[in-house]
C-alpha positions in Angstrom: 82.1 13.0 -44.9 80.6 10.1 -46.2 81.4 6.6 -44.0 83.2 3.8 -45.4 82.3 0.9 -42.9 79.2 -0.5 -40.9 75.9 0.0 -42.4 76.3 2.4 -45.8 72.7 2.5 -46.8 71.3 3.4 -49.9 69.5 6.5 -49.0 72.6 8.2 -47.2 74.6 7.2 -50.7 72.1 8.0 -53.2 73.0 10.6 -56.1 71.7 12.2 -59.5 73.6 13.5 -62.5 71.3 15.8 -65.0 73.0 14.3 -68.5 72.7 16.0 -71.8 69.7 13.9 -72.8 69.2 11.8 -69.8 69.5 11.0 -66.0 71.4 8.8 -64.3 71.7 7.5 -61.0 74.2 6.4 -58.6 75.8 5.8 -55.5 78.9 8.0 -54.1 81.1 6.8 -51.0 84.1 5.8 -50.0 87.5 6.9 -48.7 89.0 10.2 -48.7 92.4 9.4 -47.6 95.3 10.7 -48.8 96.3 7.2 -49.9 92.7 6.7 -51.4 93.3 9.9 -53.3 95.8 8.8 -55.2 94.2 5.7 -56.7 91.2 6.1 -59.4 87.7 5.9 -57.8 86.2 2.5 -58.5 83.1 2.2 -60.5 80.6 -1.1 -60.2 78.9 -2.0 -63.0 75.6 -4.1 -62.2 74.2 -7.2 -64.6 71.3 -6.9 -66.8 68.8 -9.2 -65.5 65.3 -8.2 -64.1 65.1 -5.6 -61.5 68.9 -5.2 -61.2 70.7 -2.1 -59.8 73.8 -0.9 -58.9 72.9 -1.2 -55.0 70.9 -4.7 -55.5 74.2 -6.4 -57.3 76.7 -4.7 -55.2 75.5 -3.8 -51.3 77.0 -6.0 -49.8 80.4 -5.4 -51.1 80.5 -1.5 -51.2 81.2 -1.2 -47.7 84.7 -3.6 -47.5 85.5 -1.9 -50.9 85.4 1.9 -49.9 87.8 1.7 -47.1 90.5 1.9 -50.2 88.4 3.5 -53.2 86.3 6.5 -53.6 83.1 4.1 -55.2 80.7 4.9 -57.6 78.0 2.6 -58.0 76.1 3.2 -60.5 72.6 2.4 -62.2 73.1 1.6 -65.7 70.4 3.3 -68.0 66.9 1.0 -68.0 68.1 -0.2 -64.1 67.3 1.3 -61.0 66.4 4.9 -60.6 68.1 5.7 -63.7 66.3 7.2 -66.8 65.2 3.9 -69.2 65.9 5.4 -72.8 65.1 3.8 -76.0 68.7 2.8 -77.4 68.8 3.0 -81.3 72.4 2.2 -81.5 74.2 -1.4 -79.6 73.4 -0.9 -76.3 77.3 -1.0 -74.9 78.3 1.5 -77.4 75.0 3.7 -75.9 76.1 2.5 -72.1 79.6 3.5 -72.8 79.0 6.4 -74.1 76.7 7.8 -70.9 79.1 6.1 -68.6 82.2 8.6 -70.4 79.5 11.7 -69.9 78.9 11.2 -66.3 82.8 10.5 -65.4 83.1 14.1 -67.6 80.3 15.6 -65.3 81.8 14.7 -62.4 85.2 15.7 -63.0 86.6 12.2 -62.8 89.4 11.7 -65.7 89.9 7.7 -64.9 88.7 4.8 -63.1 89.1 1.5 -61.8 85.7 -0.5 -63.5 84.5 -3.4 -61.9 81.2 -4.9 -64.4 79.3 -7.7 -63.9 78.1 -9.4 -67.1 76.1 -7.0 -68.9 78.4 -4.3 -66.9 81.0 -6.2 -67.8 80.2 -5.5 -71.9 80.0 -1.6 -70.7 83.3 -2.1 -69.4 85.0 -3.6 -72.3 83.2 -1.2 -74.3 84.4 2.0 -71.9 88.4 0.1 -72.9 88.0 0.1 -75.8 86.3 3.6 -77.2 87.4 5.7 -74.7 90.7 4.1 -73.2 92.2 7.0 -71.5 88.8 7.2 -68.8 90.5 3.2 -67.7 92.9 2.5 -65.5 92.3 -1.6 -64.5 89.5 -4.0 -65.2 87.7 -6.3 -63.2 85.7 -8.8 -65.2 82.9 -10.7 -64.1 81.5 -13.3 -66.4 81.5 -10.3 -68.9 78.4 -10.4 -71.7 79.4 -9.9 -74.9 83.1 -10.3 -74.5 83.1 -14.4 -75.3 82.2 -16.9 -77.3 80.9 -20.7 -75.7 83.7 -23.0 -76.8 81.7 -26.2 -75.4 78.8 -24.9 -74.0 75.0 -24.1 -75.1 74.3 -20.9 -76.3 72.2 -19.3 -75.6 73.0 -20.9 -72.1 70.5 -22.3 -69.6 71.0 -19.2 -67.2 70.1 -16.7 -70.3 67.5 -19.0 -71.6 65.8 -18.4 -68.1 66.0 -14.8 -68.1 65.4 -14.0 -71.7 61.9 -15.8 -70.8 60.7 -13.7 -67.5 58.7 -11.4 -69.3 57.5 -13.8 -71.6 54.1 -14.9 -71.8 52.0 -15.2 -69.6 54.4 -12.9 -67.9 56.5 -12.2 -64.4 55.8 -13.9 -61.3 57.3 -14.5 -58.0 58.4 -17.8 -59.3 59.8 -16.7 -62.4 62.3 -14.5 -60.2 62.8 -17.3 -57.3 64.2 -19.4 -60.4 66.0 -16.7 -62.3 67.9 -16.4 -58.8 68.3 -20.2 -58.5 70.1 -20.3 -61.7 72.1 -16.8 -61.0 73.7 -18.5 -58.0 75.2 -22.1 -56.6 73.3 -22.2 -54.1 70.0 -19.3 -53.8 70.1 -19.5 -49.9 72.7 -17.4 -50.2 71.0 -14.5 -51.5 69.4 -12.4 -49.3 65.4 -12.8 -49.0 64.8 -9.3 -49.4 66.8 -10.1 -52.6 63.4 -11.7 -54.6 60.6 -8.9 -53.7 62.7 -6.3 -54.1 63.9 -7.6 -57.7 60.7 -8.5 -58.4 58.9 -5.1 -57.7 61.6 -3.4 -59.4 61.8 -6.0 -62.4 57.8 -5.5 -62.9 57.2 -1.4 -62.8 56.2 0.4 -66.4 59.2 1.3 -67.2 61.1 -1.2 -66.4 59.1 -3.9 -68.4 59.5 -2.0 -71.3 63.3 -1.4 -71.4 64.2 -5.2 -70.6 61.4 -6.5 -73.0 63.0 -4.2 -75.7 66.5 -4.8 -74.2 66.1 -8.6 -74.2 64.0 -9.0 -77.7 67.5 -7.3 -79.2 69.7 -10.0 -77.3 67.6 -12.9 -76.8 67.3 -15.9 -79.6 64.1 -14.8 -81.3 65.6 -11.3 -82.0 68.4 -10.1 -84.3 71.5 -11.5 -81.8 73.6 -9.8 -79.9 73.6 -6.0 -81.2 77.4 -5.5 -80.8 79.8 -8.6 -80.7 83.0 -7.2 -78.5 85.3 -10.6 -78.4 86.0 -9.5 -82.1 87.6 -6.8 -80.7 89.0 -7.7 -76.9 92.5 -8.4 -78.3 92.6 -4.6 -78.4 92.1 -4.2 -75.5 95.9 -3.6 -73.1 94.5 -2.5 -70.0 95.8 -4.6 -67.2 92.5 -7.7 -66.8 91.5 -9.5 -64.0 88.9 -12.3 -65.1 86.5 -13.4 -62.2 84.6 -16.3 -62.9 82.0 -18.8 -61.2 83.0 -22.2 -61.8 79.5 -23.3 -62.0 77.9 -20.2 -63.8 75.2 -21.2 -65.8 74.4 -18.0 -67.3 77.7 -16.9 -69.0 79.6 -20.5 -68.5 83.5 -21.0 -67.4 84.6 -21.4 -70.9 84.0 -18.1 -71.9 86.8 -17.3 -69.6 89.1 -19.4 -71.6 88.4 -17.4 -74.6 88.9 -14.2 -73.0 92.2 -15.0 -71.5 93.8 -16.3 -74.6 92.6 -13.2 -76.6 93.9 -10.2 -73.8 97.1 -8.7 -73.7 97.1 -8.4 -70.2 94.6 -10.7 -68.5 94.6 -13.1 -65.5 91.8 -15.6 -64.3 90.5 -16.4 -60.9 88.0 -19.1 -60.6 85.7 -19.5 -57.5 84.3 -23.4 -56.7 80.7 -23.4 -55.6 80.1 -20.3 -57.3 77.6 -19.1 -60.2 77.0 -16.1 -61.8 77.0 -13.7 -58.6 80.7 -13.9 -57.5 80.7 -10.8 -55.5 78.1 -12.1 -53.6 78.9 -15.7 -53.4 82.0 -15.3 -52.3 82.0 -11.5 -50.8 85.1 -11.4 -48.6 87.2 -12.8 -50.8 85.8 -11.1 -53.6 86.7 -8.2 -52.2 90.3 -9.0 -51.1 91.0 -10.2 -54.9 89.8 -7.3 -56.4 91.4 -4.8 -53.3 94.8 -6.6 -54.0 94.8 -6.4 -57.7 93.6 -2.7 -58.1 95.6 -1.4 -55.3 99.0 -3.2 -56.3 101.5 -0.6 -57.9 
């Protein structure tokens, strides 16, 4: 049986699922309680900046979150260890669609989803094409899923990452200040945080995805490929909005946008917080999204 508290390490969690046309990987733990049984599995949907994972957004949370859930985290494709296809249609229609395959191969007929910005777009996009596989939502700073009311766009925080690969190309410092605007305060990342990101941000593969990913998204390309807050009032599945009171990347009145456009949304703003709210804030992080999926 897998553990569900101390030290879950990657290795011990690790996992592969042999697609139709691709591979994705992804981390399997949690409880197997009779009382965990009976909720969906929860499923932790990583951001989309350089060298993000599953395990790299959400370590430090999967351990407080899978003494209640069965927890799939989960490399999107182009992150991790996960197969880094070229997408020809809007990439959230594309992550959706392998995200509804893999919950199919593994037998799982709905989840909780918790998706952090560019997970977050998966997520609405998983509500909204195939909204049987959803039971509740956890929103964090969702891509896609907002317009800026007041702010910039693109934002400071998207400006910086749109620009890691460009010219002359990544550094060390590049990722220190990616990380600096991804958080209030970077001291509170990890230090293992930067060279790991940054070796996994600057392999082959990697560099190509995110260079094609970010030319499609980024303001010298052809704008966002599929614009979801046309289509979020569709969406009825019961919403809880996390957001950073001080996110640079995807800012606060995004949030504002989304609530006034969901059925059944709810907001919960962290002070002292940026884009990383589940790492920012990690205990309580965990106890808000805990009490909201686990409430009858």
């Amino acid at each position: 049986m897998t553990r569900t508290s101390g030290n879950l390490t990657a290795d011990e969690t690790s996992r592969f699922a042999d697609l139709e046309d691709l591979r994705i990987h992804y981390h399997d733990t949690g409880a197997r309680t009779a009382a965990a049984a009976a909720r969906p599995p929860l499923v932790l949907l990583h951001g989309g900046g350089p060298g993000a994972s599953g395990w790299s957004n959400f370590s430090q949370n999967v351990a407080g979150l899978a003494q209640y859930f069965r927890v799939l985290v989960v490399d999107q494709p182009g992150y991790g260890k996960s197969d880094k296809p070229v997408v020809k249609d809007g990439v959230w229609t594309f992550n959706a669609r392998v995200l509804d395959a893999l919950l199919e191969s593994l037998d799982i007929p709905q989840v909780h989803l918790v998706g952090n910005s560019l997970g977050g777009g998966t997520s609405l996009k998983l509500a909204l094409d195939f909204p049987d596989r959803v039971d509740r939502l956890v929103l964090m700073g969702p891509a896609g899923g907002a317009l800026n009311l007041f702010s910039a766009d693109p934002s400071e925080g998207l400006k910086v990452l749109f620009s890691f690969y460009a010219p002359p190309g990544p550094s060390i410092d590049r990722m220190k200040n990616l990380i600096e605007v991804m958080t209030y305060e970077s001291k509170t990342v990890p230090p293992e945080v930067l060279e790991d990101r940054f070796a996994a941000a600057t392999t082959a593969e990697a560099m190509d995805y995110a260079t094609r990913l970010y030319q499609a998204f980024g303001p010298d390309g052809d704008g966002l490929p599929e614009e979801l807050w046309r289509d979020v009032d569709r969406i009825q599945h019961k919403t809880l909005l996390v957001w950073g009171r001080d996110d640079r990347v995807l800012p606060l009145d995004g949030a504002f946008f989304l609530l006034k456009r969901m059925p059944d949304a709810r907001l919960h703003v962290f002070p002292r917080c940026g884009h990383w709210a589940q790492l920012e804030h990690r205990d309580e992080f965990n106890r808000l999204t805990v009490n909201f999926l686990a409430s009858s």
